[in-house]
OpenMM code with the backbone's topology and positions (N, CA, C; nanometers):
from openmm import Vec3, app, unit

residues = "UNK UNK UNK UNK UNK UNK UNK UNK UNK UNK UNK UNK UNK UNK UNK UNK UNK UNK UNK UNK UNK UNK UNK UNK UNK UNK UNK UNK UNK UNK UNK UNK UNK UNK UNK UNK UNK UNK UNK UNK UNK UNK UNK UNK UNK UNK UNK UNK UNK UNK UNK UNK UNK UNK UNK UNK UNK UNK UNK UNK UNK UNK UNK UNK UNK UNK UNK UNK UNK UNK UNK UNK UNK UNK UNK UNK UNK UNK UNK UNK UNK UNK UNK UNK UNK UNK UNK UNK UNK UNK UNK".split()
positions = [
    Vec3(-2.3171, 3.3305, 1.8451),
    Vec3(-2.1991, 3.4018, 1.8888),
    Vec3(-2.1009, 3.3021, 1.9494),
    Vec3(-1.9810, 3.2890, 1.8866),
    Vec3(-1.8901, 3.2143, 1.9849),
    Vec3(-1.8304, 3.2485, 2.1092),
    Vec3(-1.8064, 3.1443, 2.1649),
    Vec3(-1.7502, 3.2147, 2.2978),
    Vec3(-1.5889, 3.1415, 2.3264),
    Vec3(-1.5468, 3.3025, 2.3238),
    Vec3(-1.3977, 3.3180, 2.3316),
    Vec3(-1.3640, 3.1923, 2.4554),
    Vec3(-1.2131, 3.1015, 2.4537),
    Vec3(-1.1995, 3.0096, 2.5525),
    Vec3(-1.0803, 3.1553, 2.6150),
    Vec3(-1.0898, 3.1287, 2.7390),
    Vec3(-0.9898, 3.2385, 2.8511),
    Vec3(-0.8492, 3.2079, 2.7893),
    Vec3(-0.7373, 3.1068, 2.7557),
    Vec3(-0.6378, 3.1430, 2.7019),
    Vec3(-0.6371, 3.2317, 2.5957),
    Vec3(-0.7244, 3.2313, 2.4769),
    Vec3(-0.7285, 3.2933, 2.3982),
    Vec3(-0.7128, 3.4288, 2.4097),
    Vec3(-0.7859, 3.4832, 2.5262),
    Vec3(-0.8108, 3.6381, 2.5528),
    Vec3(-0.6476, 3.6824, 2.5821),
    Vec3(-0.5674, 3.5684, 2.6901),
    Vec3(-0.4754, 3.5969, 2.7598),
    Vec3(-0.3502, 3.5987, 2.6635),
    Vec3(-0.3576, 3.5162, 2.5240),
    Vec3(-0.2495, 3.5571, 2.4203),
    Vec3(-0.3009, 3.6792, 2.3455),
    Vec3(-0.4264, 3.7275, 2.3124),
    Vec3(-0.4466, 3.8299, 2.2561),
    Vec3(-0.3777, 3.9541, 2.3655),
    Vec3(-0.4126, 3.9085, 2.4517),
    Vec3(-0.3336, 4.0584, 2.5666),
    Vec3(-0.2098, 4.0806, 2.5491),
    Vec3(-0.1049, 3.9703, 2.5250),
    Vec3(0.0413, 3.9745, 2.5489),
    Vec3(0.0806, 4.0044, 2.4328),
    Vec3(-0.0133, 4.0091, 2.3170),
    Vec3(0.0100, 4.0163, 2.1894),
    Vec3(-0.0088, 4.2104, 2.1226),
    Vec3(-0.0988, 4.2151, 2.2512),
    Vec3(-0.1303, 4.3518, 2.2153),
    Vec3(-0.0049, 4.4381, 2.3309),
    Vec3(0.0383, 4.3488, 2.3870),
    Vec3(0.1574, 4.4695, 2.4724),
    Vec3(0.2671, 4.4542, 2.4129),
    Vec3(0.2324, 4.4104, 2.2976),
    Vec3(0.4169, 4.3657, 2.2865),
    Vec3(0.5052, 4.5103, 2.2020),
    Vec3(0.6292, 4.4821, 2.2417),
    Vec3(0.6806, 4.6230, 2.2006),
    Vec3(0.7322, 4.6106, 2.0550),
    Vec3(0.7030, 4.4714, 1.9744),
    Vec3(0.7485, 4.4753, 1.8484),
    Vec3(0.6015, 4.5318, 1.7645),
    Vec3(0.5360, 4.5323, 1.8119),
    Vec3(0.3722, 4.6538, 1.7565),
    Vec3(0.4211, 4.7617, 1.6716),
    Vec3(0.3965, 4.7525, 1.5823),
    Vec3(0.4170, 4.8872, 1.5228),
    Vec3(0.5255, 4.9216, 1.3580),
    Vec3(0.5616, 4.9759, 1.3311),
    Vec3(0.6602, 5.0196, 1.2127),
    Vec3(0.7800, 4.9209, 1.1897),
    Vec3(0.8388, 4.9389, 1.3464),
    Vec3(0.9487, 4.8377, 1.3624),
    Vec3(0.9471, 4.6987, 1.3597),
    Vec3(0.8142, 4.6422, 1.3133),
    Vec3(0.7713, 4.4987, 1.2563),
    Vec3(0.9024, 4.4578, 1.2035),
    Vec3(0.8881, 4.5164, 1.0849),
    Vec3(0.9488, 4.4157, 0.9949),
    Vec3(1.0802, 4.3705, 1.0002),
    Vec3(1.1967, 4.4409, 1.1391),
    Vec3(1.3101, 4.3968, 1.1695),
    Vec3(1.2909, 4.2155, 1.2178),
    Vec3(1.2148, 4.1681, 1.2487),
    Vec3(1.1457, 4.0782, 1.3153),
    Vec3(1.1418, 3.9393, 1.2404),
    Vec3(1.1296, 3.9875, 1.0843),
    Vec3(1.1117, 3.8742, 1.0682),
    Vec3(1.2406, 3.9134, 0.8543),
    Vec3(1.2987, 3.7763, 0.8342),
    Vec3(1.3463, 3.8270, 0.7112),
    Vec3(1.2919, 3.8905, 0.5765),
    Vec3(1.3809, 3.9055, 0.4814),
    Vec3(1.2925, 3.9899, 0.3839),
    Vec3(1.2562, 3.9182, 0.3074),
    Vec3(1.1293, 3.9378, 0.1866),
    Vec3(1.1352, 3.8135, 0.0420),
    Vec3(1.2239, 3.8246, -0.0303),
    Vec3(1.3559, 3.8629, -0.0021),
    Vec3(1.4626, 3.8319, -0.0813),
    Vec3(1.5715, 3.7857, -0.0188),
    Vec3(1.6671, 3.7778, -0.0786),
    Vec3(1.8001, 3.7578, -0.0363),
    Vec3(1.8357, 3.8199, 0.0705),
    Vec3(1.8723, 3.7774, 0.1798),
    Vec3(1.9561, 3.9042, 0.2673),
    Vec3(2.1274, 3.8020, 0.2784),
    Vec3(2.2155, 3.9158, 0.3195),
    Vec3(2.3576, 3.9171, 0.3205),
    Vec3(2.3853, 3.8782, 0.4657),
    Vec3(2.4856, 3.8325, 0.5178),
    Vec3(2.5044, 3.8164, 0.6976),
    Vec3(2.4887, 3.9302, 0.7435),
    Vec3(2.5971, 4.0070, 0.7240),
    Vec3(2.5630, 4.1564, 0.7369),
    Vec3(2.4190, 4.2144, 0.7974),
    Vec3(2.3809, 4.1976, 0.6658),
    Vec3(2.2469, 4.2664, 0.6804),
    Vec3(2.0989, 4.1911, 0.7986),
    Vec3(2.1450, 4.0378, 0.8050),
    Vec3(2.0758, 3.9898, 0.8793),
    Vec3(2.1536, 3.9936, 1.0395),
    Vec3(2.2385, 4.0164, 1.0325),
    Vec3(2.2750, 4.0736, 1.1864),
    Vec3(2.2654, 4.1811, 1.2497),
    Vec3(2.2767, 4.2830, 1.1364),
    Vec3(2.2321, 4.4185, 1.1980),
    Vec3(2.0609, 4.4018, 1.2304),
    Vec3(1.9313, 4.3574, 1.1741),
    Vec3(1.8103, 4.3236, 1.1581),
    Vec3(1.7993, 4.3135, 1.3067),
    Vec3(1.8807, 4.1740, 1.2723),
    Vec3(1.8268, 4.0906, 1.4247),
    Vec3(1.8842, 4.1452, 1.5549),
    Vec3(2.0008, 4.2107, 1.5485),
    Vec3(2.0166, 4.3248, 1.6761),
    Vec3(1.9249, 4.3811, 1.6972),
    Vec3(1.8500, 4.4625, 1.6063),
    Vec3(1.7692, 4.5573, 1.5977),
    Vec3(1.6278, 4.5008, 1.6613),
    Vec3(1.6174, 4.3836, 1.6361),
    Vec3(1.4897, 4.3379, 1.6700),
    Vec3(1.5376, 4.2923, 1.8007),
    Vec3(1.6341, 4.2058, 1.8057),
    Vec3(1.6596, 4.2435, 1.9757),
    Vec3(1.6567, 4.3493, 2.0966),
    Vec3(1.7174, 4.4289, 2.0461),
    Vec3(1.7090, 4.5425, 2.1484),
    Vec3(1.5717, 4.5739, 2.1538),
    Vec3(1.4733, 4.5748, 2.0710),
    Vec3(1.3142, 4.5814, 2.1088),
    Vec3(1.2887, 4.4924, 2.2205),
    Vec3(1.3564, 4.3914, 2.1630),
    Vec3(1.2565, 4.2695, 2.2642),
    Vec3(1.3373, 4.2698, 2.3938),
    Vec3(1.4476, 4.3597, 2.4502),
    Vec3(1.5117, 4.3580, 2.5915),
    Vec3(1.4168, 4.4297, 2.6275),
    Vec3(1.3908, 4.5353, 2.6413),
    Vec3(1.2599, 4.6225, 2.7042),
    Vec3(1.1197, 4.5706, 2.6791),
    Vec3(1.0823, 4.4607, 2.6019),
    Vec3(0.9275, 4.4526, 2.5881),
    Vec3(0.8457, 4.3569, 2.7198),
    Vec3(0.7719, 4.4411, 2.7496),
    Vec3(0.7228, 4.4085, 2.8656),
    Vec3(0.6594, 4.2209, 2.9065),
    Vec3(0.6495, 4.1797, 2.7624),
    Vec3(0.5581, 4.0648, 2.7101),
    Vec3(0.6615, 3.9380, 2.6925),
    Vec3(0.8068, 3.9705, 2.6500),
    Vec3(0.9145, 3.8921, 2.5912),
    Vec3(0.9035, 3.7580, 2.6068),
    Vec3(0.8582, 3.7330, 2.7490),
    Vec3(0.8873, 3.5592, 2.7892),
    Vec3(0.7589, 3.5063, 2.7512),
    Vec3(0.6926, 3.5851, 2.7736),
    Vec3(0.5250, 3.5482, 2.7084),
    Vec3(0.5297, 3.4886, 2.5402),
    Vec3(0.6184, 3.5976, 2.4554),
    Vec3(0.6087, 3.6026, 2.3632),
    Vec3(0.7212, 3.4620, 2.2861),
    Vec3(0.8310, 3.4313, 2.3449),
    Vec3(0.8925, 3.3270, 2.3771),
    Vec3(0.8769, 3.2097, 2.3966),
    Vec3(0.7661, 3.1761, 2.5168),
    Vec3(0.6958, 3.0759, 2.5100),
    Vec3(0.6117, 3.0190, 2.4058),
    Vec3(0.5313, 3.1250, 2.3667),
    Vec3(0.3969, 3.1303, 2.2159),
    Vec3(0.5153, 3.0244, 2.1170),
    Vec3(0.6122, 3.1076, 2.1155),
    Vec3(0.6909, 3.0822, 1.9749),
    Vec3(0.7411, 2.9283, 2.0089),
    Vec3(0.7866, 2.8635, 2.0983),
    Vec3(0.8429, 2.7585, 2.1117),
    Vec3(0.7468, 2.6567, 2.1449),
    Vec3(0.5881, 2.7111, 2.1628),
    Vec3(0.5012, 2.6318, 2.1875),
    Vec3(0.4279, 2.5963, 2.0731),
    Vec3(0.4141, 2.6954, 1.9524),
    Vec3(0.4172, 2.6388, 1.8347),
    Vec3(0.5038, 2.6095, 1.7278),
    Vec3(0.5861, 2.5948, 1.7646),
    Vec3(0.7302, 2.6023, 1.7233),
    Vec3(0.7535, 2.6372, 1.5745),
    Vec3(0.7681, 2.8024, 1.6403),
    Vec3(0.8093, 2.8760, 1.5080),
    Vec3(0.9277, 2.8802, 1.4218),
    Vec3(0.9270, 2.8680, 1.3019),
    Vec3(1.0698, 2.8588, 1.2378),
    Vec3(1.1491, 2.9697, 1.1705),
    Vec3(1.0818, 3.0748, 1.1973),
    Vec3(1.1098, 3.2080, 1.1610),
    Vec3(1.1019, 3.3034, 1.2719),
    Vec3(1.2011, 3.4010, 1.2387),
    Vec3(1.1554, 3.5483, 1.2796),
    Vec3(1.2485, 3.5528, 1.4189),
    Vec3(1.2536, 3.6486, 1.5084),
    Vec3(1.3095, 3.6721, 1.6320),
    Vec3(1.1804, 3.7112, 1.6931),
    Vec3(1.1295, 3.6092, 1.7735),
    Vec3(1.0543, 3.5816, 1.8973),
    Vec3(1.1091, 3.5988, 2.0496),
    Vec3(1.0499, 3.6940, 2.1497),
    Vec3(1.1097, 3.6633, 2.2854),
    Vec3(1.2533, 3.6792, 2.2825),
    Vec3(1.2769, 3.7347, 2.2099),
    Vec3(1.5046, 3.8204, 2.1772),
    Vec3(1.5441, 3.7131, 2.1465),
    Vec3(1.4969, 3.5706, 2.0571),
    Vec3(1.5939, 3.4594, 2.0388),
    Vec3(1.4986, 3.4326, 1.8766),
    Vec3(1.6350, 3.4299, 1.7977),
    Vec3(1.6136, 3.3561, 1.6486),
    Vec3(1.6007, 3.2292, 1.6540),
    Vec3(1.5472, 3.2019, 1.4939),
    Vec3(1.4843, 3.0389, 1.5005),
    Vec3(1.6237, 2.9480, 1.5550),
    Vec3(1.7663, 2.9950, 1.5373),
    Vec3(1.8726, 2.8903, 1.5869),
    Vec3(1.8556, 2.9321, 1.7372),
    Vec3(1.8139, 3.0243, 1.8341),
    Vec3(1.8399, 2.9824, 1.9444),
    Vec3(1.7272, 2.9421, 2.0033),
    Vec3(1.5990, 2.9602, 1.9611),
    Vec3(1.5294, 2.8765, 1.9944),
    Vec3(1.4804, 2.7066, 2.0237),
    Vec3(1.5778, 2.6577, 1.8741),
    Vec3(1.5666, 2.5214, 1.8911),
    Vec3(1.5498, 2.4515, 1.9629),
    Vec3(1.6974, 2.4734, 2.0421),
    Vec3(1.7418, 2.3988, 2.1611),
    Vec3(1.5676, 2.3649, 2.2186),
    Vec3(1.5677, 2.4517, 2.2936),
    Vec3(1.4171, 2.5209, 2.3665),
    Vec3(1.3169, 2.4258, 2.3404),
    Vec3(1.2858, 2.3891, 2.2004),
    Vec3(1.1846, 2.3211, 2.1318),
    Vec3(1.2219, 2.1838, 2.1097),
    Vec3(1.3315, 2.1505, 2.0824),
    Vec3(1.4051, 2.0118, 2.0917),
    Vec3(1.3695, 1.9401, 2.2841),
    Vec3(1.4240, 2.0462, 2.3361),
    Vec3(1.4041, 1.9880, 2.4838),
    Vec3(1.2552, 1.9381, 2.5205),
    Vec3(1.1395, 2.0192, 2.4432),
    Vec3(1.0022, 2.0013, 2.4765),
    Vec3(0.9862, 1.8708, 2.3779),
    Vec3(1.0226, 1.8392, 2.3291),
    Vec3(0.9741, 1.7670, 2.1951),
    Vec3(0.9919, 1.6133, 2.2743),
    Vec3(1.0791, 1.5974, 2.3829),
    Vec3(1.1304, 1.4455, 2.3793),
    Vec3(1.0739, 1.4451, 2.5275),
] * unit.nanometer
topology = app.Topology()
chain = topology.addChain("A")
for resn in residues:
    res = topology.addResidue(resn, chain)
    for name in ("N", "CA", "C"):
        topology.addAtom(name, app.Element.getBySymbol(name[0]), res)
């Protein structure tokens, strides 16, 4: 039997509170096709306003810039505003 290390448990927790759980996934991350500006701004509002109320956000924020994700809206910030974030850790 392996034994779970304690961070592990503590991202599975923040992972399970998070308020992007559920149907409203897929605003979160782009589609396998083409999308229009348009259409990727309305998305990513959408996935924002989830992530102003989610109880987990900075948790979920950190994860993303700690493995530095290149997709999706993490913690209410897309892969361009994250950069910065990840550039600063990097040097």
């Amino acid at each position: 039997m392996a034994v779970r290390r304690p961070e592990r448990r503590i991202r599975e927790r923040w992972q399970t509170d998070a308020a992007c759980r559920g149907p409203e996934a897929s605003v979160f991350f782009p589609p396998t096709f083409p999308e229009r500006r348009d259409d990727r701004e309305v998305r990513e509002r959408q996935a924002k306003m989830i992530c102003a109320s989610c109880p987990v956000r900075l948790d979920c924020l950190e994860h993303a810039v700690n493995i530095r994700e290149q997709h999706g809206i993490w913690g209410g910030l897309n892969e361009n505003e994250r950069r910065p974030l990840m550039e600063s850790r990097a040097g």
